[in-house]
C-alpha positions in Angstrom: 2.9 5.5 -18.9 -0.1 3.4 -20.3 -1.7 1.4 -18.0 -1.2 -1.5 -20.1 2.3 -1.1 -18.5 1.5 -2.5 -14.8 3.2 -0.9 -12.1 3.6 -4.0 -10.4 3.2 -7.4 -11.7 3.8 -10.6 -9.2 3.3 -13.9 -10.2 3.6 -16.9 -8.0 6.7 -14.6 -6.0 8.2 -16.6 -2.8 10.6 -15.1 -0.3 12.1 -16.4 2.8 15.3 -15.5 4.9 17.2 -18.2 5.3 16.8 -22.0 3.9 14.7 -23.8 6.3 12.4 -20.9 7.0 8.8 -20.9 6.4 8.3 -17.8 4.0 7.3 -14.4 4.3 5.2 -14.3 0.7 3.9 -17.7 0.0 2.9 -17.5 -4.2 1.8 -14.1 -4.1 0.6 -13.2 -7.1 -1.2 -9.9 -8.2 -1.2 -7.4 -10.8 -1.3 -3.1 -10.2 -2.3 -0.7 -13.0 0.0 2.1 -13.8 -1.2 5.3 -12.0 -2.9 4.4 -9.4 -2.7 5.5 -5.8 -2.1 2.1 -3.8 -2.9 1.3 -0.2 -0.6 -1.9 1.1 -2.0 -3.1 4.3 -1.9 -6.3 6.0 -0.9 -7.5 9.5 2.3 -7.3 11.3 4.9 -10.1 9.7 3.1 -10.5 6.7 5.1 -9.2 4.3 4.4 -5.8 3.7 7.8 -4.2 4.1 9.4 -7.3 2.1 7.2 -6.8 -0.6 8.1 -3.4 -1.4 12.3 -4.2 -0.3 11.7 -6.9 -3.4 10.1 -4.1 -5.8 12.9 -1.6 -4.9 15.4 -4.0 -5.9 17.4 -4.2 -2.8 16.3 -8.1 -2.3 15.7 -10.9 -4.3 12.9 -13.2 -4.3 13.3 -17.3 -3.7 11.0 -17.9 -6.2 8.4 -17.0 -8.6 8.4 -13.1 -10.3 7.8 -9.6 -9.9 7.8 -7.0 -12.7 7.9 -3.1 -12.2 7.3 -0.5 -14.7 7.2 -3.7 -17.0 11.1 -4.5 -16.3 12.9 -6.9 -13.9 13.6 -4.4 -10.2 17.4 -4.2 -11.2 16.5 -2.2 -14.7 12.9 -0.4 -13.1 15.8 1.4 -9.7 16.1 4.7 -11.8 12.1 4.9 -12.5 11.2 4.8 -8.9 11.7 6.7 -5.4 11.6 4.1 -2.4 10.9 5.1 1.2 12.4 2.0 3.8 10.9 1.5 6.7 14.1 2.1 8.8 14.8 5.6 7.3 18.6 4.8 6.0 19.7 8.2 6.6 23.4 9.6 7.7 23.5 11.0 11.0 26.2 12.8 10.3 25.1 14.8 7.8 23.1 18.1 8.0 19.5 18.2 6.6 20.6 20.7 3.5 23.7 17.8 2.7 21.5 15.1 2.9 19.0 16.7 0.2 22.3 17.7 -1.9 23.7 13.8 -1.7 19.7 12.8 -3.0 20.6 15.4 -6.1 24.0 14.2 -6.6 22.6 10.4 -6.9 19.6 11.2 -9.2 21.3 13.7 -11.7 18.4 14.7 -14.4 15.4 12.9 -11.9 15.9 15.9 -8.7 12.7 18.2 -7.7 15.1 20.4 -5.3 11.6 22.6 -4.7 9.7 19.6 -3.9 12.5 18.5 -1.8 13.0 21.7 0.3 9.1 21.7 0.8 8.9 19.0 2.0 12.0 19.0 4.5 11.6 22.2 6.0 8.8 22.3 7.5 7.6 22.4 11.4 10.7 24.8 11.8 13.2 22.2 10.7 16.9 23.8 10.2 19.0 23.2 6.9 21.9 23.0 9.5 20.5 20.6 11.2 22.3 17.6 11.7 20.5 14.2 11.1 21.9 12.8 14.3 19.9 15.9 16.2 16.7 15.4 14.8 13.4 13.8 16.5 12.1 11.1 14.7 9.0 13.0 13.3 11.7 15.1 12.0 13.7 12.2 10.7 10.8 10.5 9.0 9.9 14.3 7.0 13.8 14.4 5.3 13.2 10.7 4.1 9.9 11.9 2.6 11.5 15.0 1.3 14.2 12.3 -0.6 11.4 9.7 -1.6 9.3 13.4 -3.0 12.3 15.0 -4.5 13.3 12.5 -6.7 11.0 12.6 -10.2 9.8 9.1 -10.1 7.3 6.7 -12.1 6.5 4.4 -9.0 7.0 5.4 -5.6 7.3 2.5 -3.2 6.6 4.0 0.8 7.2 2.0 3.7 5.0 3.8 6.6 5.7 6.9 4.8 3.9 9.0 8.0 5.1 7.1 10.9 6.0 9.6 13.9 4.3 12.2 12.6 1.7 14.3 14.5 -1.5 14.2 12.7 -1.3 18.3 11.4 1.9 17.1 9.3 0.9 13.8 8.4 -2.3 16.0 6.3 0.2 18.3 5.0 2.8 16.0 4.0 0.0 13.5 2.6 -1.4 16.1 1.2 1.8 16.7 -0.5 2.6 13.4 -1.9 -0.9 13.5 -3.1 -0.2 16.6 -5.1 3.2 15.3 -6.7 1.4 12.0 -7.9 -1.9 14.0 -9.5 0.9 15.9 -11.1 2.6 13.9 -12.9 0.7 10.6 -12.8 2.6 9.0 -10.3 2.1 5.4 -9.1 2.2 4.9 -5.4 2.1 1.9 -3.3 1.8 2.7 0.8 1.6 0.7 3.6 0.8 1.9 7.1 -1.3 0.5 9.9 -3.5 3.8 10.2 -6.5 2.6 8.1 -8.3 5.7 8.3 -6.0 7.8 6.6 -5.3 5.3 3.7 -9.5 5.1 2.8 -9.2 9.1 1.9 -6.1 9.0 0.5 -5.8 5.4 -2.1 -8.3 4.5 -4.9 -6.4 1.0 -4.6 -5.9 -1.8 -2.6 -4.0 -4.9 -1.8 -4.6 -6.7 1.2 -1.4 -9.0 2.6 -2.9 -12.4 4.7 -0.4 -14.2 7.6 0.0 -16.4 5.5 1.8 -14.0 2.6 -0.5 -14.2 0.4 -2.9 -11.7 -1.2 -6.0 -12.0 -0.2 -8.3 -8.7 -1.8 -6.4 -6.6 -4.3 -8.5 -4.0 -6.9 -9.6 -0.6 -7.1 -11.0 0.4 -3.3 -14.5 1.5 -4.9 -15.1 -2.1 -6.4 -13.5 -3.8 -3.3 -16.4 -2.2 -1.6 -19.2 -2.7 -3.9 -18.9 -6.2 -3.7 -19.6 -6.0 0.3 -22.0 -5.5 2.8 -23.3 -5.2 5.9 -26.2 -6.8 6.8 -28.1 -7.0 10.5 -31.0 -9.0 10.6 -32.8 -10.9 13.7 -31.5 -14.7 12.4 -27.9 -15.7 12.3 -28.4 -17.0 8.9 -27.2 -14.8 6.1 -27.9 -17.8 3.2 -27.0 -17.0 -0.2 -24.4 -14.8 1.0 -20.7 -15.7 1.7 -19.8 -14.4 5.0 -16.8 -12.7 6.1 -17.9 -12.4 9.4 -20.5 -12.4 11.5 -21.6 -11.9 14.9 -24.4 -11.1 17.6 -24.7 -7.3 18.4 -27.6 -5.4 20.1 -29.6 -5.3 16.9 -29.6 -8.6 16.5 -26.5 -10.4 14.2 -24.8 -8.2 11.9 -22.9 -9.4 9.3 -20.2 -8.4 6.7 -21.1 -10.6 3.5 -20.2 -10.5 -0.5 -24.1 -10.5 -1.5 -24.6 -13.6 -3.7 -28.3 -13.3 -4.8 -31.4 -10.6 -3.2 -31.6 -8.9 0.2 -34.3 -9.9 2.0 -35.1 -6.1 2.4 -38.1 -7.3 4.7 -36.3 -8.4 8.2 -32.7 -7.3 7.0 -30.7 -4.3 7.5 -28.6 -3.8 4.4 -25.5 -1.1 4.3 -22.7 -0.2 3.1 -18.8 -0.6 5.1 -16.1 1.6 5.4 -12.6 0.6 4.2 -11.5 0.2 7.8 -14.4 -2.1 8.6 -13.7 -4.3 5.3 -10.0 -4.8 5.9 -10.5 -5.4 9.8 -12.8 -7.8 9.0 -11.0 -10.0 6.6 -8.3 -9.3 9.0 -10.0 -11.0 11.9 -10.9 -14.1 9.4 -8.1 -14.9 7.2 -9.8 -17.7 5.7 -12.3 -15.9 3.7 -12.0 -16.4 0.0 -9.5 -14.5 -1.3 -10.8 -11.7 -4.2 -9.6 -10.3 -7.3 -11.2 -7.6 -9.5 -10.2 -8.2 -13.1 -7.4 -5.2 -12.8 -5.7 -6.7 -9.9 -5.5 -10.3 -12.0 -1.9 -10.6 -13.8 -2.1 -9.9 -17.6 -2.8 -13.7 -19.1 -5.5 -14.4 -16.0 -7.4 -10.8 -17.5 -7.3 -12.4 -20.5 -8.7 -16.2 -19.9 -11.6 -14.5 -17.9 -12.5 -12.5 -21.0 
């Protein structure tokens, strides 16, 4: 797919459960290039898991829209493999059924090597029933479903959750390899920062408030930040994300607006993790875009 094609295009998109409820996503808008490897982070209750039930198809938004694969959800279901959050599997069914029932429903769109790979690992038996399994063991079959069907977008709700950290490599390492491959588009959320800087080029950054608040490719994200100690609290040019006093003096993490003082500051560059802590700590610094992560007529105003 070109990347003209977005793999996810919001504009203005509202959702709330139930009428007099403040909402979950509050005008969210945001575009995300085709092929790209996405991390979704933001903090608990923001919206996360919505946002990805809403791309999947399986809700509907109150307002505004959202376009995937360049189609409403409804027409994009067959293009994409979606791993929920609550790992909707039957715990009646053996591990080798439950891989046979993900062929069965995507005829023509099954990896069954991919699949098996990915499901038994860590000793796990095809016998097995669901119902019997740990929940480590539970969360690799729903991978091996979301990574067996052949899919455009892959939508992955705390894909590694319950995992020990040996099979969360391998099985990142995995999904990795499957979206190199064939030029998959992945969106991921999970809460372990860490692993998502080594594993996304991408990033879109949920506020409380359900909005996005940075979304564009992680190496720009970065570029645009820094952090700064210096002896004096005041970091003028800069906007500041956040600041405060340390043992060096008072370190700051600011979007550089004119030149360092390179005399009595400090200057380096932040990790991913520090980045997104930070504007999680202070959700009201400005909100940024890079020209990517702007939907399609916003790209071309700006030109």
């Amino acid at each position: 797919m070109s990347e003209a094609t977005a793999a996810l295009e919001a504009r203005e998109l509202v959702m709330r459960y139930g009428r007099h409820r403040d909402p979950v996503l509050r005008d969210c808008t945001f575009r995300l290039p085709a092929g790209r490897i996405c991390a979704l982070v933001g903090p608990n209750g923001a919206g996360k898991s919505t946002l990805l039930a809403l791309a999947a198809g399986t809700l509907r938004p109150a307002q505004g829209t959202l376009r995937v694969l360049g189609v409403n959800p409804a027409e994009s279901r067959p293009r994409i493999g979606y791993g929920a959050q609550a790992r909707p599997l039957d715990p009646q069914l053996t591990v080798a059924a439950t891989l046979r029932l993900g062929a069965e429903l995507n005829p023509g769109h099954w990896a069954q090597e991919a699949a098996d790979s990915t499901a038994h690992g860590a000793d796990l038996v095809p016998k097995s029933r669901i119902r019997a399994l740990s929940g480590g063991q539970r969360t690799r079959v729903a991978l091996a479903l979301s990574l067996g069907k052949r899919a455009e977008l892959r939508l992955l709700d705390e894909p590694m959750a319950d995992l020990d950290p040996v099979a969360r490599h391998q099985l990142m390492g995995a999904l990795l390899a499957v979206a190199g491959e064939h030029g998959t588009s992945v969106v991921m959320s999970s809460h372990v920062l860490a692993e998502l800087e080594d594993a996304c080029d991408y990033l879109l950054l949920l506020g409380s408030g359900g909005q996005i608040r940075l979304a564009g490719e992680s190496e720009d994200v970065l570029t645009v930040h820094a952090r700064v100690t210096g002896n004096s609290p005041d970091f003028a040019p800069h906007t500041v994300v956040e600041s405060g006093a340390t043992g060096r003096g008072h370190t700051a993490l600011v979007r550089p607006q004119g030149p360092d003082d390179a005399a009595s500051w400090l200057v380096e560059r932040p990790s991913m993790e520090e980045l997104i802590l930070a504007h999680l700590r202070n959700p009201g610094a400005p909100a940024l875009f890079t020209r990517s992560a702007l939907p399609t007529s916003s790209q071309e105003a700006a030109a």
